[in-house]
C-alpha positions, 0 to 999 in steps of 0.5 A, spaced: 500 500 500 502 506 498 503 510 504 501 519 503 506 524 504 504 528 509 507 535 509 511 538 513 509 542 518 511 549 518 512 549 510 507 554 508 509 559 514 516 558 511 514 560 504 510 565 506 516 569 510 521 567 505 516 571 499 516 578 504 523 578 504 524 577 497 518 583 496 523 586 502 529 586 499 525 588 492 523 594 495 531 596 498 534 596 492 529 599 488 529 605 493 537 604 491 536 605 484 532 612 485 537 615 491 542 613 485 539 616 480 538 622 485 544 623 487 547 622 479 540 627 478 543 632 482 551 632 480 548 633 473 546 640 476 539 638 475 532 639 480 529 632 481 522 634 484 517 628 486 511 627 483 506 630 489 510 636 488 510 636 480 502 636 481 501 642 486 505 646 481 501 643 475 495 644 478 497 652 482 499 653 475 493 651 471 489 656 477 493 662 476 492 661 468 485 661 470 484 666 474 489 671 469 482 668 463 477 671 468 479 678 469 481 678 461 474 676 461 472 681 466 475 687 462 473 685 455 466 684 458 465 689 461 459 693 458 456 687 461 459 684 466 458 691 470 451 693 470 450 685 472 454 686 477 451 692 480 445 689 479 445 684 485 450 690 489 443 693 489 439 688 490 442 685 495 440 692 499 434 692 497 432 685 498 429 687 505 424 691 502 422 685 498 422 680 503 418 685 508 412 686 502 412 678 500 411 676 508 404 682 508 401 677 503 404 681 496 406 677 490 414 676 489 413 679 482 409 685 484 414 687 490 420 686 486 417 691 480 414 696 485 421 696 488 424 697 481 419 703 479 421 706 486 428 706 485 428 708 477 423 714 480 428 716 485 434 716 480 430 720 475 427 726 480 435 726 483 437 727 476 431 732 474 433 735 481 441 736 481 441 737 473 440 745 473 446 745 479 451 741 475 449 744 470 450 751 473 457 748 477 460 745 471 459 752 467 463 756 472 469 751 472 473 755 466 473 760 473 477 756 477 484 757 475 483 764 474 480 764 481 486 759 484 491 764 482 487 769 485 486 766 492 492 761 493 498 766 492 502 760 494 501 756 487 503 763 484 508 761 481 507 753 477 500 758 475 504 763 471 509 758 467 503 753 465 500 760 463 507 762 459 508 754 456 500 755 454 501 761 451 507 760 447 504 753 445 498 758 443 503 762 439 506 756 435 499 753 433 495 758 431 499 764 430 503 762 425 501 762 417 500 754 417 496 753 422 491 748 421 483 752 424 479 747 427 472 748 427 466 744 431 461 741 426 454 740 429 453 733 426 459 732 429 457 734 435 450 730 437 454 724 433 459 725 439 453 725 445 449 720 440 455 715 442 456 717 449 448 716 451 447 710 447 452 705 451 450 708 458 442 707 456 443 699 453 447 699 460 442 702 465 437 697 461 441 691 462 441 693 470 434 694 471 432 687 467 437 683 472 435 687 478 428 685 476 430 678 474 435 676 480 430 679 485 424 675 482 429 668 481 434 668 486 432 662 490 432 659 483 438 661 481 442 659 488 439 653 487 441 651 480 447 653 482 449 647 487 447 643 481 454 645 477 457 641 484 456 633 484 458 632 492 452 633 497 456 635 502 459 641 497 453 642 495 450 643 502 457 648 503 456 650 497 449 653 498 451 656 505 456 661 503 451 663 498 447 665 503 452 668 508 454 672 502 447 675 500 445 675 508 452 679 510 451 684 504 444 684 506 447 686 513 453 690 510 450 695 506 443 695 508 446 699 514 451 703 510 446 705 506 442 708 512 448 711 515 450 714 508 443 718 507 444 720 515 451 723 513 448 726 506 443 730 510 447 733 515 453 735 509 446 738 507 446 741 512 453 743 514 454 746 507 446 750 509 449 753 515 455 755 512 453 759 507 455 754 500 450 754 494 446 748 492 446 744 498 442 739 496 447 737 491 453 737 496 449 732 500 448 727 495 455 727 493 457 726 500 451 720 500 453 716 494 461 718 494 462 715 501 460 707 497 467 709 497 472 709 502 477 713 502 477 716 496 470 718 496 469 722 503 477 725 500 473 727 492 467 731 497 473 734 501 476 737 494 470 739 491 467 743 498 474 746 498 473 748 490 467 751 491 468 755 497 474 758 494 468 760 488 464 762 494 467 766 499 472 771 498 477 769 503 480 762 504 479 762 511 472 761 510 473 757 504 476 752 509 470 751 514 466 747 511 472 741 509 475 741 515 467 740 518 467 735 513 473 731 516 471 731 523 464 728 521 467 723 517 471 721 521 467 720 527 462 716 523 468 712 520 472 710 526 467 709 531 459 710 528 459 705 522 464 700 526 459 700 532 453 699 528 455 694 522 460 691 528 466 687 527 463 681 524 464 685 518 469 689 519 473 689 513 481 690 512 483 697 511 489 695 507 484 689 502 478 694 501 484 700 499 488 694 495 481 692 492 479 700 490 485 700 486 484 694 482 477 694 481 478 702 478 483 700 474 479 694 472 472 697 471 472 705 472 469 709 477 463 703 478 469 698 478 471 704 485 463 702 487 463 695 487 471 693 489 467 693 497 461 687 495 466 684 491 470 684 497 467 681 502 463 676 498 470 673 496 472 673 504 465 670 506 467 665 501 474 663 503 471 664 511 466 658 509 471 654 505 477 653 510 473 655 516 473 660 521 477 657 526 483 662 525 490 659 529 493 663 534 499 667 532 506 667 536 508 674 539 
């Protein structure tokens, strides 16, 4: 009979034990090869990068190539990307309003159009009000050389040698026996104002049609919006910070807003005490110019400064009304609208500087206006992507 041979114990264990250390001794020399090739890399003076680093630069490249096509974008876009954008900076202060008429059992669309026909009567009847002041002011700006030199001796001087270049570019152009006369021509003219109308109308069309119709669709485009991301959770993350932003700007510059008409009446009423023509003006000018920070109350300063010097004969008092000015932006600056905003929403001063000077290189004065909305909606973003959590600072 034929006897089976059983297998020795331990056999399989041994296999095993003897396959890993194969596998480990595989591995060493392989690390041995790259740490060769390294060192051989590095003696040929070139840089040898693992392939996670590679990938982080590859993909740090593609965003930078990214975001340098969407600023393109932006500029060339402009005429419409201007007047959309400024449409839901509005919209979002006006959004209360809507909200507080649709919870009073008024349909959505019916509020959203009397908002609109409201805001359009306002801009109208400000245009209708100020234009014979701006018109009246804007004449008188051939004055104001000739009334500086009168009254700012100091700039006496720069005044008479730009006088003295202007004559003697005058006496070349136009004295001499070839110079070239040109005379204005009336078509001209209104073709000139038909093209500077033209885009400013189809603009303020496109900015009323998307007020009206992000105000009456706005949870619909948020919610075909998260459709773009395919994760639930992004898309929960991504809905959050949609309406942290509409409810911080909301908040933001619905009460800047408040603050902003409180400063134009009182300009009114500072310019009104202190004797200045057109008060109204100079109260609108400060309410909508102070969307700016910085470069807005310092236009108002300027221009109180001008007009005093047109006004008053001595410079003294020419000087009262800009410096009053100063004092109450300051104080509504540094203390009033920090305290009524709160911190929460406190921007820094040197992002919301750097924005201005982007956003007005980009896209003009409105570019000025819309540096703060765009701001703090890329800040709520970045707070809602890498958390609020912020780690403590060595001292």
């Amino acid at each position: 009979m034929t006897q089976q041979k059983k297998p020795a114990t331990g056999s399989a264990p041994a296999k095993s034990q003897e396959d890993a250390s194969r596998g480990q001794r595989a591995r060493a020399e392989h690390e041995a090869r790259e740490l060769e090739a390294a060192k051989s890399n590095g003696k040929n003076g070139a840089l040898a990068l693992p392939a996670d680093t590679l990938l982080r630069l590859s993909q740090v490249a593609v965003i930078g190539l990214f975001v340098i096509a969407v600023l393109w974008a932006a500029f060339v876009a402009q005429p419409v990307v201007v007047p959309v954008v400024l449409a839901w900076t509005i919209a979002t202060i006006v959004l209360p309003v809507v909200a507080w008429m649709q919870d009073h059992k008024v349909p959505r669309w019916l509020a959203v159009v009397l908002v609109a026909v409201t805001l359009i009567a306002v801009i109208v009847t400000l245009l209708a009000v100020l234009s014979t002041p701006v018109t009246y002011w804007l004449g008188r700006a051939s004055e104001l050389g000739v009334l500086m030199r009168q009254k700012l001796q100091m700039m006496t001087q720069p005044l008479a040698m730009l006088d003295e270049v202007r004559k003697a570019l005058n006496s070349i152009t136009v004295g001499s026996e070839g110079g070239v006369k040109v005379e204005a021509q009336s078509g001209s003219l209104v073709a000139t104002i038909i093209g500077l109308l033209t885009p400013a109308v189809s603009q303020f069309i496109l900015f009323i049609g998307a007020l009206i119709f992000y105000l009456v669709y706005q949870k619909r485009i948020r919610t075909t919006a998260v459709f773009f991301v395919r994760d639930r959770e992004a898309r929960l993350t991504t809905l959050r910070t949609l309406s942290d932003i509409d409810s911080n700007m909301t908040v933001y510059f619905g009460t800047f807003t408040v603050v902003n008409v409180c400063l134009g009446v009182v300009t009114v009423l500072l310019t009104w005490l202190v004797g200045l023509p057109n008060p109204l003006l100079w109260g609108v000018l400060a309410a909508v110019l102070n969307y700016v920070p910085y470069i807005g109350p310092a236009i108002v300063v300027g221009t109180l400064g001008v007009v005093g010097l047109l006004t008053f004969p001595t410079l003294p008092e020419a000087a009262v009304a800009p410096l009053v000015y100063i004092g109450i932006v300051t104080v509504e600056g540094q203390f009033l609208t920090p305290m009524v905003i709160g911190h929460r929403l406190t921007l820094n001063p040197f992002a919301v500087f750097l924005a201005i000077a982007f956003c007005t290189w980009l896209w003009g004065p409105i570019g000025a206006f819309l540096a703060v909305p765009l701001l703090m909606a890329l800040t709520v973003a970045l707070a809602n992507a890498f958390g609020e959590e912020k780690p403590d600072l060595p001292n």
